[in-house]
NUTI-226152 format. One record per residue: x, z, y of N, C-alpha, C, CB in turn; residue number from 1. Coordinates in steps of 0.02 Angstrom, whole numbers, plus 50000, padded with zeros to 5 digits. Atoms other than C-alpha are relative to their C-alpha. Glycine has a CB too. Layout:
BEGIN
[node [X Z Y] [X Z Y] [X Z Y] [X Z Y] NUM]
...
END
This chain:
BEGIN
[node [50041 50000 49940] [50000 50000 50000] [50043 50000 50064] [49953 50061 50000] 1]
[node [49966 49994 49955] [50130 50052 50121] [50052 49947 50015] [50021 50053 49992] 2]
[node [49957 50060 49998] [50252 49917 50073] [49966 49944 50015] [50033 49988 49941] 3]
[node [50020 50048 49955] [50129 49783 50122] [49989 50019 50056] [49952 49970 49985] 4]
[node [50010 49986 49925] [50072 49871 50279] [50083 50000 50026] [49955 50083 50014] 5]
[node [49908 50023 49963] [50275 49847 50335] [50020 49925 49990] [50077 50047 49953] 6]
[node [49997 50063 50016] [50274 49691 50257] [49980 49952 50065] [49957 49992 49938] 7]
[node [50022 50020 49937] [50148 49642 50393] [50013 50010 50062] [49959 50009 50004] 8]
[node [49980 49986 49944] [50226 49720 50523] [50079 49952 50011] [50000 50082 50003] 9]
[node [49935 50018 50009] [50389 49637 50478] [49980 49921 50023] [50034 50016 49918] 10]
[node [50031 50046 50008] [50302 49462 50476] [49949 49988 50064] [49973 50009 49938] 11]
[node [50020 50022 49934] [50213 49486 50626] [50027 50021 50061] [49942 50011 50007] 12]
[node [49974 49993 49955] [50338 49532 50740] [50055 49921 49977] [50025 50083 50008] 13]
[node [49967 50034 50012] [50427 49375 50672] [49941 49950 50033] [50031 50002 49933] 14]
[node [50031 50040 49963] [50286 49267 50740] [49971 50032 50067] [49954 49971 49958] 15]
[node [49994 49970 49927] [50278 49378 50894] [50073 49978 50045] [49998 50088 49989] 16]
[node [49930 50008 49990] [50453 49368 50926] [50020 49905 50018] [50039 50035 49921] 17]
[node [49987 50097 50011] [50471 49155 50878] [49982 49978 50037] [49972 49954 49950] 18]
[node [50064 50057 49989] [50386 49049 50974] [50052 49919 49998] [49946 50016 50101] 19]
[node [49978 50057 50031] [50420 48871 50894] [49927 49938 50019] [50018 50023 49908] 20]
[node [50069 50040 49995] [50302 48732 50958] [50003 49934 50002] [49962 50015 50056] 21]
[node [50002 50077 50010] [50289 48555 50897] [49935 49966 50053] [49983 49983 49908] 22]
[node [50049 50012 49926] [50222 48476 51054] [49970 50041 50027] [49948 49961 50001] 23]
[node [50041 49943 49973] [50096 48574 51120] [49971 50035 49970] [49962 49991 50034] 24]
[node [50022 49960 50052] [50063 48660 50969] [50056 50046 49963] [49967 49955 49953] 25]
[node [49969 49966 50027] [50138 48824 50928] [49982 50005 49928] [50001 50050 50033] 26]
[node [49983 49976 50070] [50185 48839 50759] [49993 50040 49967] [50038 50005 49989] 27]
[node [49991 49940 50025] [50220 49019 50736] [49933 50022 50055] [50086 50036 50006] 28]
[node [50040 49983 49948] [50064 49068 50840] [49999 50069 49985] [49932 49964 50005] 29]
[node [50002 49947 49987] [50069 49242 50926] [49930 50043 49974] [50014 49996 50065] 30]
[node [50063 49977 50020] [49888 49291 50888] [49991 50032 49925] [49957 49942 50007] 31]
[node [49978 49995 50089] [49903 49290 50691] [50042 50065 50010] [50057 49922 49957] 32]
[node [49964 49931 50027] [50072 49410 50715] [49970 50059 50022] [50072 50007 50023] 33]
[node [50035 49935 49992] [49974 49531 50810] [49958 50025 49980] [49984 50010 50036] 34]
[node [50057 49986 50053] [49820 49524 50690] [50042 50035 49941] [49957 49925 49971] 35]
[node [49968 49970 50055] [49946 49560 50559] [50039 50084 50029] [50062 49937 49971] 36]
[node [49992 49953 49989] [50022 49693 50649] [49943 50058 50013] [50036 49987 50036] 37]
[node [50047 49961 50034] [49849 49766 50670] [49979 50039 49948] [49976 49980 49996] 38]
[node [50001 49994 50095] [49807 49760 50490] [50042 50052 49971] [50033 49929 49959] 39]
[node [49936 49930 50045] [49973 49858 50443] [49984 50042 50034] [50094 50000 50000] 40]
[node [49980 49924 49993] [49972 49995 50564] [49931 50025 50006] [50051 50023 50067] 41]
[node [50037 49961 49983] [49799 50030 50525] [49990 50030 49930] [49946 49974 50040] 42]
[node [49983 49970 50068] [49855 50060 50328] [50043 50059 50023] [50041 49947 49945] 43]
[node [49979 49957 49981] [49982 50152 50409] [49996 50069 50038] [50018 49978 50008] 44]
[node [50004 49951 49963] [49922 50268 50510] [49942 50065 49959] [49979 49967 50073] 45]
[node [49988 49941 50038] [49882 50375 50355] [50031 50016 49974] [49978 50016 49973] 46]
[node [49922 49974 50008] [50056 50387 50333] [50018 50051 50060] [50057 49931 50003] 47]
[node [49994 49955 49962] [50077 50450 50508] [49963 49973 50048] [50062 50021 50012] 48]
[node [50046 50001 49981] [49949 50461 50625] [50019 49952 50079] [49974 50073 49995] 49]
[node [49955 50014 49931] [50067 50389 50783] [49994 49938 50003] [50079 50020 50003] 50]
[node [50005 50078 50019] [50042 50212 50701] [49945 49976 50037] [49987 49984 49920] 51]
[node [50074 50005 49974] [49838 50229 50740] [50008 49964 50076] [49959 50084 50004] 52]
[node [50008 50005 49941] [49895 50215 50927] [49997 49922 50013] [50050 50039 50034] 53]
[node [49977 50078 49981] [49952 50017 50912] [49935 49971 49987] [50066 49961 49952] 54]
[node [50028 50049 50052] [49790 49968 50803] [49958 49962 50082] [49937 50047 49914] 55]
[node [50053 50021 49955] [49660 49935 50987] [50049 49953 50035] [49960 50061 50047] 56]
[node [49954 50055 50004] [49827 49868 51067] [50015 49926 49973] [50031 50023 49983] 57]
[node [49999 50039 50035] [49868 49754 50960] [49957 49939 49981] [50008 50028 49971] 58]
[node [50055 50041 50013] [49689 49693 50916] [49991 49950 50073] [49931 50052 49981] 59]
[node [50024 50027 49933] [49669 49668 51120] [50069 49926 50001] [50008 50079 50081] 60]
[node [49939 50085 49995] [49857 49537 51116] [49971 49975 49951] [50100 49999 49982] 61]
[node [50011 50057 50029] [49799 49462 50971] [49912 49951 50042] [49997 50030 49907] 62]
[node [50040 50037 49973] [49645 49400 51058] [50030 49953 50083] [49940 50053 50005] 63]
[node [49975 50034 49952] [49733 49378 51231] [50041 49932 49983] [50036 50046 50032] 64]
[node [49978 50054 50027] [49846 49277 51132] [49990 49927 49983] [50005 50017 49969] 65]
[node [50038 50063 50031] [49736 49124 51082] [49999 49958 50049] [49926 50010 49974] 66]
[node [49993 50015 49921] [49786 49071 51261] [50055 49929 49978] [50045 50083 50060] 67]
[node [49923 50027 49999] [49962 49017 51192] [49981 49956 49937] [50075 50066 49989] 68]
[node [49984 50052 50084] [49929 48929 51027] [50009 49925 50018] [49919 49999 49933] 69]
[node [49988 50074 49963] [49888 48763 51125] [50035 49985 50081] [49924 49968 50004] 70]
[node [49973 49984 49929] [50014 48743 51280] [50006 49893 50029] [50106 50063 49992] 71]
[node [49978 50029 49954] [50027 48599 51407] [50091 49979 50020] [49968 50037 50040] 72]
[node [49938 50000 50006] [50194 48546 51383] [50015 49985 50065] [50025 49960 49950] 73]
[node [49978 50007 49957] [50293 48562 51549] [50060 49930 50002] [50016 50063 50008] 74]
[node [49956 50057 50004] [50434 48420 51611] [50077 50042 49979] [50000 49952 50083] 75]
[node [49925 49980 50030] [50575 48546 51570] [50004 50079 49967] [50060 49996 50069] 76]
[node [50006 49929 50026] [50614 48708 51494] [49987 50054 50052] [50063 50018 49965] 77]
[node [49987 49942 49949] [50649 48813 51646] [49915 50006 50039] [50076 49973 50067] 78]
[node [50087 50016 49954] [50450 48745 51718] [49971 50036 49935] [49959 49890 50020] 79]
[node [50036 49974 50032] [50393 48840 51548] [49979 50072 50009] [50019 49988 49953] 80]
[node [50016 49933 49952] [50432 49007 51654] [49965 49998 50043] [50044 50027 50031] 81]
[node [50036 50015 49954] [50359 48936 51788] [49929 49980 50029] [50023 49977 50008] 82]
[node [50042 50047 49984] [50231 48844 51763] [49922 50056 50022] [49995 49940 49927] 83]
[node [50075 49961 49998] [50073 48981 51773] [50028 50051 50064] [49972 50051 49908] 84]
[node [50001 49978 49955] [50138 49041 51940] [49944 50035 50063] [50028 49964 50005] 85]
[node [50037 49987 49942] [49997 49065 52028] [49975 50107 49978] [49918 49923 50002] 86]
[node [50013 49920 50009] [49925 49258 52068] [49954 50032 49943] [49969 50026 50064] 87]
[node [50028 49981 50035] [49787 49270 51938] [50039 49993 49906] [49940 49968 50025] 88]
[node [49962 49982 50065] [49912 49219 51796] [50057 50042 50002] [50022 49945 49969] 89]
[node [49919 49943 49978] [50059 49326 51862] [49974 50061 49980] [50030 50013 50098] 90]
[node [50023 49935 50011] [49942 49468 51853] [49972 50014 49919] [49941 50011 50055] 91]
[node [50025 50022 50090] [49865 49404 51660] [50061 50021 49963] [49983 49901 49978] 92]
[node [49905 50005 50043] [50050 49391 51600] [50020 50098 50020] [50091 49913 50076] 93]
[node [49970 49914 50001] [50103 49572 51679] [49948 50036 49970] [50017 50040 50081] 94]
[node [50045 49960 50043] [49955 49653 51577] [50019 49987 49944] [49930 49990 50004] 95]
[node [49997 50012 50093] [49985 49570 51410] [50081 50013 49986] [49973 49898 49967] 96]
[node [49938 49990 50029] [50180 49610 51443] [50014 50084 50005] [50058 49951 50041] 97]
[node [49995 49920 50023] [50145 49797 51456] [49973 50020 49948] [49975 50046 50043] 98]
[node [50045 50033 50078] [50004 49777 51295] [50058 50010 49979] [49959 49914 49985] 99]
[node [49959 50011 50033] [50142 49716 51222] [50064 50031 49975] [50003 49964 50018] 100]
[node [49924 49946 50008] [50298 49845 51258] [49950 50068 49974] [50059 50021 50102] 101]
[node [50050 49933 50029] [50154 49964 51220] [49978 49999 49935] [49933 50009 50036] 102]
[node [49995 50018 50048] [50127 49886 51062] [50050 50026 49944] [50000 49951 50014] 103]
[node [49911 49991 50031] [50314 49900 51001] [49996 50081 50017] [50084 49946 50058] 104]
[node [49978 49948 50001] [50333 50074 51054] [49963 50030 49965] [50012 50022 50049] 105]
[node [50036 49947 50044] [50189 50142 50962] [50016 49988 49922] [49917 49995 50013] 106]
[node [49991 50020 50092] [50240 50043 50801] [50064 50053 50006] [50026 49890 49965] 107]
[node [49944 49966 50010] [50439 50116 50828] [49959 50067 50019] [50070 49976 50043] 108]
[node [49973 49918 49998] [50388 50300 50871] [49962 49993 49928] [49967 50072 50074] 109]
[node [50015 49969 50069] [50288 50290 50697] [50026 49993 49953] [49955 49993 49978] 110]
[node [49946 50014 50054] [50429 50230 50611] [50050 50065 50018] [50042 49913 50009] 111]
[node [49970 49961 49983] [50534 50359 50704] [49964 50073 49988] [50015 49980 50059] 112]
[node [50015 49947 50035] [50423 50495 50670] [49988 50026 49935] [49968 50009 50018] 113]
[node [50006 49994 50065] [50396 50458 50502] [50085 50001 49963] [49948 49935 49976] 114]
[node [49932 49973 50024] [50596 50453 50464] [50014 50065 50024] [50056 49957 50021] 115]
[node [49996 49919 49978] [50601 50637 50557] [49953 50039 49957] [49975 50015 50083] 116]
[node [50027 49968 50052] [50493 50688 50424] [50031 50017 49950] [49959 49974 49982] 117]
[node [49963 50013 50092] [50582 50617 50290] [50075 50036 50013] [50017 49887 49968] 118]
[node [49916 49987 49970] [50760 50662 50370] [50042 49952 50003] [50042 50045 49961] 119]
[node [49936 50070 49985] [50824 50481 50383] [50011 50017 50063] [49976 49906 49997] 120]
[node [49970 49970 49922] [50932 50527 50526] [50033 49914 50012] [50081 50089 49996] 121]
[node [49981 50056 49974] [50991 50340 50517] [49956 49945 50030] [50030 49977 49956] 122]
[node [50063 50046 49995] [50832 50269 50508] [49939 50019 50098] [49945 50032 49904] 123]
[node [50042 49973 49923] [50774 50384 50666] [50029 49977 50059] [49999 50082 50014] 124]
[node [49970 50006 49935] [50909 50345 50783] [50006 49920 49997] [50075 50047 50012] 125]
[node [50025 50089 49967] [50897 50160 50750] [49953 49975 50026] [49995 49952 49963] 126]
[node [50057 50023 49950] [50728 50161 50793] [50005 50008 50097] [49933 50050 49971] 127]
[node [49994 49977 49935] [50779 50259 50969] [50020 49937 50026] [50047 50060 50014] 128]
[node [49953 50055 49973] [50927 50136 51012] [49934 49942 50002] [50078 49979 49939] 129]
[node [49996 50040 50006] [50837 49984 50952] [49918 49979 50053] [50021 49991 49928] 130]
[node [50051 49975 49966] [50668 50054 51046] [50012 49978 50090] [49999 50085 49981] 131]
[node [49967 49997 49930] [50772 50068 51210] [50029 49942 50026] [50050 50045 50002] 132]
[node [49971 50045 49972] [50856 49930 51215] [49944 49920 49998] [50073 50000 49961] 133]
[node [50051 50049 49977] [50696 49813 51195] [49958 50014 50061] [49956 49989 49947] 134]
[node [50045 49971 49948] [50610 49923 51330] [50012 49977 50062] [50003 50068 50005] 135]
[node [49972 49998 49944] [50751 49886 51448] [50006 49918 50008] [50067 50047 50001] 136]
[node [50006 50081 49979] [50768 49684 51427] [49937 49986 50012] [50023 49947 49948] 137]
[node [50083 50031 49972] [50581 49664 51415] [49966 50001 50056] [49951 50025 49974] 138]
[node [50018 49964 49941] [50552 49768 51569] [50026 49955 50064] [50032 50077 49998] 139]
[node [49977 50041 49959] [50667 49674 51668] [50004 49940 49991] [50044 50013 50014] 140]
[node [50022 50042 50015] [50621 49505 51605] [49925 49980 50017] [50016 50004 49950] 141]
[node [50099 49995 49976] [50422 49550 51636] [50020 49994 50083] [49939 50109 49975] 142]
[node [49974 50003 49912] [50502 49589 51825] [50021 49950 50024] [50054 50038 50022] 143]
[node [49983 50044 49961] [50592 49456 51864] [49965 49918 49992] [50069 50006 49993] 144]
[node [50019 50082 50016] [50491 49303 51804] [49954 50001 50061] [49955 49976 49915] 145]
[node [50039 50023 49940] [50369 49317 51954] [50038 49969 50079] [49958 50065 50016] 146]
[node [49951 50027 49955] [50515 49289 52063] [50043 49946 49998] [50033 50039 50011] 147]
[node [49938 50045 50026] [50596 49147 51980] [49997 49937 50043] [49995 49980 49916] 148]
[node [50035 50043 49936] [50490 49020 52115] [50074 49993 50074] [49907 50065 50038] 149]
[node [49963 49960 49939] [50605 49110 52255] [50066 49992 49980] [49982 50083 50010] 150]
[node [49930 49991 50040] [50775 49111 52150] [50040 49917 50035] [49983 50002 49888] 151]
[node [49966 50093 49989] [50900 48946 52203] [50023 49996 49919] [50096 49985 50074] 152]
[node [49991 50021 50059] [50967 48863 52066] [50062 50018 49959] [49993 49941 50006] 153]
[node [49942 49955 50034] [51136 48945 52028] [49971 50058 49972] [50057 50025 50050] 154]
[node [50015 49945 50047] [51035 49091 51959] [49971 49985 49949] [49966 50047 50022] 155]
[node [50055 50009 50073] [50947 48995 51837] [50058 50027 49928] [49968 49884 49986] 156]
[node [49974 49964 50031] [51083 49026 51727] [50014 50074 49967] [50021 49986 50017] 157]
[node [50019 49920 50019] [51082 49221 51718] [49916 50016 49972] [50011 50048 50080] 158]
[node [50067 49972 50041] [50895 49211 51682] [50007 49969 49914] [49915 49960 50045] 159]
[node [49982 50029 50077] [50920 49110 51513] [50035 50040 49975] [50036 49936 49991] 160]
[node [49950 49948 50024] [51062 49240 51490] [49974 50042 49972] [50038 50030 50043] 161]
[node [50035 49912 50008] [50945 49375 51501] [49928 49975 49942] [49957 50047 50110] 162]
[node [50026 50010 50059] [50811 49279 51385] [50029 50011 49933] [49984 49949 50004] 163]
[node [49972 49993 50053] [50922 49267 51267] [50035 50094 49962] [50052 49943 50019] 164]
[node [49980 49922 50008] [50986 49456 51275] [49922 49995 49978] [50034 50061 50077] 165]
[node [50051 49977 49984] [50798 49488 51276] [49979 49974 49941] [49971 49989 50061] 166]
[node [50019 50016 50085] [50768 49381 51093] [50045 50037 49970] [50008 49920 49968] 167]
[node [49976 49957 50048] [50901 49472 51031] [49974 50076 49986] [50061 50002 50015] 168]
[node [50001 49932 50037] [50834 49642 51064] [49918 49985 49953] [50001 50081 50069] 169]
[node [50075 49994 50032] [50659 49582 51000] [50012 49974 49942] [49937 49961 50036] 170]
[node [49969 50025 50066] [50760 49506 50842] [50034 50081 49971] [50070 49926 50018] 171]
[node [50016 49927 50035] [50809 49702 50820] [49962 50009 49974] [49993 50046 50024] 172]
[node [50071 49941 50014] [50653 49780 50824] [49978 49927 49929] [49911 50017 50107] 173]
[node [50010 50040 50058] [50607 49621 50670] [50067 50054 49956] [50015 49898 50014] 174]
[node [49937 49961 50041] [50778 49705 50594] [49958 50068 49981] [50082 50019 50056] 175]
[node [50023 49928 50037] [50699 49883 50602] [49950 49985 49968] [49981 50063 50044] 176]
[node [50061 50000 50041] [50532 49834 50530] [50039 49971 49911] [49932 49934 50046] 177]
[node [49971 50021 50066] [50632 49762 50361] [50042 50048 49998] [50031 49930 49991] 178]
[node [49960 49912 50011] [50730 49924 50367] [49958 50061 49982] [50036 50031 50073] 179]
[node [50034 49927 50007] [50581 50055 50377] [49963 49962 49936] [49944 50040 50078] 180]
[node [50033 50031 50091] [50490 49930 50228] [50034 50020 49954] [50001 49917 49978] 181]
[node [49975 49984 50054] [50621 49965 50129] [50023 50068 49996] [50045 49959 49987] 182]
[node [49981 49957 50003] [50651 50139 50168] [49940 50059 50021] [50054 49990 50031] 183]
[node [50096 49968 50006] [50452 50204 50204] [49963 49973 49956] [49948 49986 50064] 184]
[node [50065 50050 50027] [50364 50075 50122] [49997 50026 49918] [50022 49895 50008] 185]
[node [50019 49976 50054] [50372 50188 49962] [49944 50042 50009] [50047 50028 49971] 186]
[node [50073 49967 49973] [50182 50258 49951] [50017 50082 49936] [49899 49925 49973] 187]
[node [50010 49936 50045] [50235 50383 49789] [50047 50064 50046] [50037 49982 49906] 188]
[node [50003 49962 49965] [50334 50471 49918] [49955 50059 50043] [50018 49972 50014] 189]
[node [50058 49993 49975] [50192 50496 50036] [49937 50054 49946] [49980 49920 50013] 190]
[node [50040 49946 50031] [50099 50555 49893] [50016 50049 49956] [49958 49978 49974] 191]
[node [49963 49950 50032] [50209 50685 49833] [49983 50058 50047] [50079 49983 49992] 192]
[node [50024 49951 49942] [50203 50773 50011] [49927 50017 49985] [50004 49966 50078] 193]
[node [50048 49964 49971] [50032 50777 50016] [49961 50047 49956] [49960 49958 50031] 194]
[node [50011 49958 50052] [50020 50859 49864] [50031 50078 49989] [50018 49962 49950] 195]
[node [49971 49946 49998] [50123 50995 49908] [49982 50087 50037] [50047 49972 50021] 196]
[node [50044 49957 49964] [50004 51112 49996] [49974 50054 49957] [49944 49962 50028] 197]
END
């Protein structure tokens, strides 16, 4: 039970994370990974109750999501930041990119609280680090795309920089979810504790 509910979390932060789109058709569509991440942390969160917090989250991006599956292909990459500039999507986008860091943190603290149970002390502090350091590219990535209009063109460079920092830390947090599967995702654990009363 538990090993698919990680399974899905593993699997839908991989089509959260991706986006791959043959013409104007994403591939890996965002909607799906967040339904799947649904799905798991709502098996999970009678493992530990911290999970429960992502399931309304989650459900709300995967619907916002259905936005992105079919896109308008822009004339270049850098116009794919750009292109939904105006104030009512600036403000759409900064909701679904807090959703979204709000998402991730409720999945990692229930991976992190559930290794502080167990006493994986490796498994806890990777979640911290790997927690922190998506908090901090995403954060400043959500920030600076409304300004990118305003930017000259010698900075385009540092923003791509910082995308790319910014897939890597969200290619972590995919890393920790195939780490706590294989190191939570045992359910006879789980039901050893709760037998111990």
């Amino acid at each position: 039970m538990y090993l698919s509910a990680y399974n899905k979390l593993f699997w839908g932060f991989i089509l959260v994370v991706f986006n791959i789109n043959l013409g104007p058709i994403d591939i890996l569509p965002n909607f799906i990974g967040y339904f799947l991440i649904c799905s798991g942390v709502c098996t999970l969160a009678s493992q530990n109750k911290a999970f429960n917090k992502a399931t309304i989250p989650s459900a709300i991006m995967g619907i916002l999501s259905f936005k992105d599956a079919y896109k308008i292909q822009p004339a270049s990459g850098f116009q794919v930041a750009v292109q939904n500039q105006s104030i009512p999507w600036i403000i759409y986008d900064g909701v679904a990119l807090i959703i979204s860091i709000y998402v991730v943190f409720c999945v990692v603290r229930g991976i992190y609280l559930t290794a502080t149970e167990r006493g994986l002390q490796e498994l806890r502090e990777r979640a911290k680090v790997r927690w922190r350091a998506y908090f901090i590219t995403s954060s400043v990535m959500g920030f600076a795309t409304p300004f990118l209009l305003n930017i000259s063109s010698e900075w385009y460079i540092l923003y791509f920089i910082w995308i790319f920092i910014t897939f890597v830390a969200g290619f972590f947090i995919i890393g920790l979810m195939r780490i706590a599967r294989n190191e939570l995702g045992n359910d006879t654990v789980d039901n050893v504790d709760n037998h111990t009363f």
